[in-house]
C-alpha positions in Angstrom: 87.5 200.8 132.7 86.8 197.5 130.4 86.8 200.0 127.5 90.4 201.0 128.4 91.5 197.4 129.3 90.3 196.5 125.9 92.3 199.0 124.5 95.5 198.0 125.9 95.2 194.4 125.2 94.9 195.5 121.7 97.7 197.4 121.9 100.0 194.9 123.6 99.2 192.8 120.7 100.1 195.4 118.0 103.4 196.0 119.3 103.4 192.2 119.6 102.9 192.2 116.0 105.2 194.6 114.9 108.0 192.8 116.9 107.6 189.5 114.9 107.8 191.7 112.0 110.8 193.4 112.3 112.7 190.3 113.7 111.6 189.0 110.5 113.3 191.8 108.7 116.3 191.5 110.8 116.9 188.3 110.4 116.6 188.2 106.4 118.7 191.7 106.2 121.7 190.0 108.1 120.8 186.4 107.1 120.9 187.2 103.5 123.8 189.4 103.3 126.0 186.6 105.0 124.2 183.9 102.6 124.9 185.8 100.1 128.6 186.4 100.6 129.0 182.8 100.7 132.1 182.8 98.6 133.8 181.8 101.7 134.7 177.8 101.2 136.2 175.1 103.4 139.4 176.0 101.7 139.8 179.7 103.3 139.5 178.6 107.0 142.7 178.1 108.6 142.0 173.9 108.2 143.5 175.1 105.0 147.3 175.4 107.5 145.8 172.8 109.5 148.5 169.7 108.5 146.5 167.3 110.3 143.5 167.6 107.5 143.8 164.8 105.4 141.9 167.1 102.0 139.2 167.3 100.2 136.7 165.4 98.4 136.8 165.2 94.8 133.8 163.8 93.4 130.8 166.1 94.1 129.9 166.5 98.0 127.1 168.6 99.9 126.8 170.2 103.2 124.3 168.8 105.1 122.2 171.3 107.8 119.8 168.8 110.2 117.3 170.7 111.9 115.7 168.3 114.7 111.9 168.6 115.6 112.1 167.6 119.1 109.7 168.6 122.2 112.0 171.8 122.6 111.4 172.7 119.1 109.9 176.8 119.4 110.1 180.1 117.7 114.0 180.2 117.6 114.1 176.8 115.4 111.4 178.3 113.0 113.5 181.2 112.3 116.5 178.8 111.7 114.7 176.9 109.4 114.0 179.6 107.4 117.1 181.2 107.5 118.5 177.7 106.6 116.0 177.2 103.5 116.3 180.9 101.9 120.6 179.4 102.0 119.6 176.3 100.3 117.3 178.1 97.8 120.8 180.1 96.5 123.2 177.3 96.6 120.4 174.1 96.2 123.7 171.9 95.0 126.1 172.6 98.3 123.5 172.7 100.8 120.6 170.7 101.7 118.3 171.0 104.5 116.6 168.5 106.7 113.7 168.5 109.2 113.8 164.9 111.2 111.7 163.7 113.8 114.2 160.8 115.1 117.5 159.4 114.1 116.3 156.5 112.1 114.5 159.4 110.1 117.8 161.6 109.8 119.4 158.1 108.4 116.6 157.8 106.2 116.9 161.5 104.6 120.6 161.6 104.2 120.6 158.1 102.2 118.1 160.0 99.9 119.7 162.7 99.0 123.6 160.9 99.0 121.8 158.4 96.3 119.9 161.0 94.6 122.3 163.3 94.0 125.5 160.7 94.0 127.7 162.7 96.4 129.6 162.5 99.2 129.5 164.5 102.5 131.8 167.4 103.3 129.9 168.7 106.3 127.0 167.3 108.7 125.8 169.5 111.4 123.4 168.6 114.0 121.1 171.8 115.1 120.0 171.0 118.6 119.6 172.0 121.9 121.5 171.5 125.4 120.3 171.0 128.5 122.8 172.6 130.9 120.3 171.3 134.1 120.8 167.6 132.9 124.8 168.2 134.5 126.5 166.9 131.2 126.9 167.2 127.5 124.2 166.0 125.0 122.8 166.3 121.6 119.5 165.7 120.4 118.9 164.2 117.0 114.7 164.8 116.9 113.7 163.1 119.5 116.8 160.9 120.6 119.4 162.1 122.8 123.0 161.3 123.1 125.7 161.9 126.2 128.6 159.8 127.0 126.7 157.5 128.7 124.8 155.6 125.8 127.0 157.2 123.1 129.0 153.8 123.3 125.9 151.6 123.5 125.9 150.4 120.0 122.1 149.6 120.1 120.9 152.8 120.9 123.1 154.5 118.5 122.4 152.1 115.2 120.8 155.1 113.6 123.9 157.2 113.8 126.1 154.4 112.9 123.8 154.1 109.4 124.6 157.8 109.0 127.9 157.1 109.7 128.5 155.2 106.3 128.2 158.4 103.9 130.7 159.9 106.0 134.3 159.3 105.8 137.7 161.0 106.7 136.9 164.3 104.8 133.7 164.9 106.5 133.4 167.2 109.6 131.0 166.6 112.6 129.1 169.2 113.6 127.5 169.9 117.0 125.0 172.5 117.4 123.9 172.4 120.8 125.0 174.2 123.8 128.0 172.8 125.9 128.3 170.0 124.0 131.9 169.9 123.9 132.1 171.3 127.6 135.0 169.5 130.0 134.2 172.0 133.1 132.6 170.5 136.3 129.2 171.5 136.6 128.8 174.0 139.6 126.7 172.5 142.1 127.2 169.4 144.2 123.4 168.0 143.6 124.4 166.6 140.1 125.0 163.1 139.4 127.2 163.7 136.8 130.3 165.9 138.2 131.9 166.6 135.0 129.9 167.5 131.7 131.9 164.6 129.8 132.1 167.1 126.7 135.0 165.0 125.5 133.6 161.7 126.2 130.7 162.5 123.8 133.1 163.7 121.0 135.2 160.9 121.0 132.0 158.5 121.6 131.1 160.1 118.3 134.1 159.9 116.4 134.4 156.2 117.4 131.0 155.4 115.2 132.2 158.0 112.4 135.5 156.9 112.2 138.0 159.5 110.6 136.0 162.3 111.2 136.6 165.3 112.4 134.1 166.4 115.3 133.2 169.4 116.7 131.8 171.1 120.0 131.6 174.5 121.7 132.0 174.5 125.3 129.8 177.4 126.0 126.4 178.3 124.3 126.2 178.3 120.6 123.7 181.0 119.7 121.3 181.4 116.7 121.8 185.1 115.5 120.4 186.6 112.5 123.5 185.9 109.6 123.9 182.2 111.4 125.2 181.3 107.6 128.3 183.4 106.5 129.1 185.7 108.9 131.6 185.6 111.7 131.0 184.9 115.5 127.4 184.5 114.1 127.5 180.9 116.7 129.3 182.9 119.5 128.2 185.2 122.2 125.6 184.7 125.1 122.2 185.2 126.0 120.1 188.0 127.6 117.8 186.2 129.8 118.6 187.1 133.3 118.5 183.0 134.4 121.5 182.6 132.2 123.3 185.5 135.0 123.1 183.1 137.7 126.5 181.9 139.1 125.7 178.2 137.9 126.8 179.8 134.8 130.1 181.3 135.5 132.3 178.0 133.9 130.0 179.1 130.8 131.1 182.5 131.0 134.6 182.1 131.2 134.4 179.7 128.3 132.5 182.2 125.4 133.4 180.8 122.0 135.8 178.2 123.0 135.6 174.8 120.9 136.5 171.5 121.5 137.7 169.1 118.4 138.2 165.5 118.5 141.3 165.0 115.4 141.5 161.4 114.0 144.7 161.9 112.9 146.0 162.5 116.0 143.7 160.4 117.6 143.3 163.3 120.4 141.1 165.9 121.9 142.0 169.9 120.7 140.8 173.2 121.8 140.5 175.3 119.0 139.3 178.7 118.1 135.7 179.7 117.6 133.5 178.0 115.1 131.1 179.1 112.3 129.5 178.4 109.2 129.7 179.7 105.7 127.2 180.8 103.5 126.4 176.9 102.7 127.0 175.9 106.1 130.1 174.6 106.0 132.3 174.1 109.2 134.9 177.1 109.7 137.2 178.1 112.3 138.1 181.6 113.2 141.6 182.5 112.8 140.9 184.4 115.8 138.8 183.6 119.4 135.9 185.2 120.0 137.6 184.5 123.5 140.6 186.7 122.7 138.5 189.8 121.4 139.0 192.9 123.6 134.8 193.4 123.5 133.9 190.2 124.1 136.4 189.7 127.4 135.0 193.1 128.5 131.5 191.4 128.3 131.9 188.7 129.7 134.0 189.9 132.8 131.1 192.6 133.7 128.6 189.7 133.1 130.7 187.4 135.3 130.9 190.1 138.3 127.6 190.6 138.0 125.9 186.9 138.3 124.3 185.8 141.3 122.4 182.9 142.9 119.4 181.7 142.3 118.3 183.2 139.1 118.1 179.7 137.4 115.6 177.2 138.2 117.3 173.7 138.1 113.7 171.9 138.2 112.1 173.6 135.4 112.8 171.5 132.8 111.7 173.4 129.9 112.9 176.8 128.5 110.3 179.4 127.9 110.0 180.1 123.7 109.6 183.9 124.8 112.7 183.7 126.1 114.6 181.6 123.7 113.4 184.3 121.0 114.6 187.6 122.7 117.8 186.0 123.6 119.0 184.1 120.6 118.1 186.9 117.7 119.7 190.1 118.4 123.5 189.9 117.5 125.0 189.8 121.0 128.9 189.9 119.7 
């Protein structure tokens, strides 16, 4: 009986093994081919129509990918950071990448490599996670979190206004966490918060980057293989059965819809589904994600299909297990 119990721990942890290695492989055959087919530029999204846009930079400019290493840093981030590096290795002048422990460190990083390299900044985004328990929208930059409550509390938010001085009105904000631009209620009557304040937090931001354009989804931003240069690669939703729970059902309903705060209009815009090119620059779809006859069939069986108390509202961390089945198989 030990013999055979032996045995099967050893092969639990071969098929572990070969697991890791074809998500590996997955993720370099679609992350590759998108990276690779990063002729896709700023230019060809529809900002291109968009008259509220002021241009382009003209001097040279990089995109700028911040990966934070905060406590909820696991398996999914590792396999964005290398996804992220193999796109900087082909395109080392568009894109650089960034691994930061704090905001003060982000600051610190960008500086360098604005004065090393004596560009400006077309696109910033901010890979992060959100924490749809808290009740409301927030980003993390390593360890430092913002929400519209301290987003206008100028001395917890000096690092992001140091950042803020390589950007200018040509620069687009990016926010890579979950429900960060969410303007739902949140679901249950135990939360202090009532609204997610999804807007508060964009404008709160666009008030220390003044002229920016910034960006939030107000659903889940995923991390699929082909994240850089292919479509939808940020939409979709995940597997794990405690995202089925009707908590989520706002989230549902919402599935690739973004939120955009325009300086030129000084106003709040929903606009289409979100992704990044090849060198992670920001693009929109010229389509919704929302709209696609698949994706509404999706998410209305998912919706019919959620039920209560799935998702455990005093757990306060996510499982890496979890995070890794749900975030890398292309759900769109």
């Amino acid at each position: 009986m030990n013999i055979f119990k032996v045995n099967l721990i050893g092969l639990k942890f071969v098929i572990f093994i070969m697991m890791i290695k074809y998500l590996f492989i997955i993720l370099l055959v679609f992350g590759i081919k998108g990276i690779c087919n990063a002729t896709t530029t700023f230019e060809d999204s529809v900002e291109l129509k968009d008259a509220s846009y002021p241009g382009h930079h003209k001097q040279p400019s990089v995109n700028i990918y911040v990966i934070s290493m905060d406590k909820y840093f696991d398996n999914v981030s590792r396999f964005i950071i290398l996804e992220a590096k193999i796109a900087s290795l082909l395109h080392p002048r568009k894109m650089k990448v960034i691994k930061v422990h704090s905001t003060a460190d982000a600051a610190e990083k960008i500086a360098a490599i604005v004065n090393k390299h004596h560009c400006s900044i077309d696109n910033l985004w901010f890979d992060s996670h959100g924490k749809y328990r808290k009740g409301y929208s927030s980003f993390m930059i390593g360890t430092d979190e913002y929400y519209y409550k301290n987003i206008c509390d100028s001395s917890h938010c000096i690092g992001l206004e140091t950042i803020a001085k390589f950007c200018d009105r040509y620069t687009n904000i990016g926010l890579g966490s979950c429900y960060a631009g969410a303007t739902f209620n949140f679901p249950t009557s135990d939360s202090a918060h009532k609204n997610m304040h999804g807007d508060s937090l964009l404008k709160g931001i666009a008030n220390i980057f003044k002229g920016s354009f910034i960006y939030g989804s107000e659903s889940w931003v995923m991390a699929k293989p082909g994240i850089f240069g292919s479509r939808n690669a940020l939409a979709g939703f995940p597997l794990s059965k405690e995202y089925k729970d009707v908590l989520f059902t706002p989230v549902w309903s919402r599935l690739g819809m973004w939120r955009r705060y325009n300086p030129t209009k000084s106003e709040m815009e929903s606009i289409n589904t979100v992704h990044l090119s090849g060198t992670s620059g920001i693009l929109i779809e010229k389509h919704s994600y929302h709209n696609l006859k698949r994706a509404q069939r999706k998410m209305v069986k998912n919706i019919n299909k959620l039920e209560s108390g799935r998702y455990k509202m005093e757990v306060q961390l996510f499982k890496a297990t979890n995070l890794c089945i749900m975030n890398f198989f292309p759900f769109s």
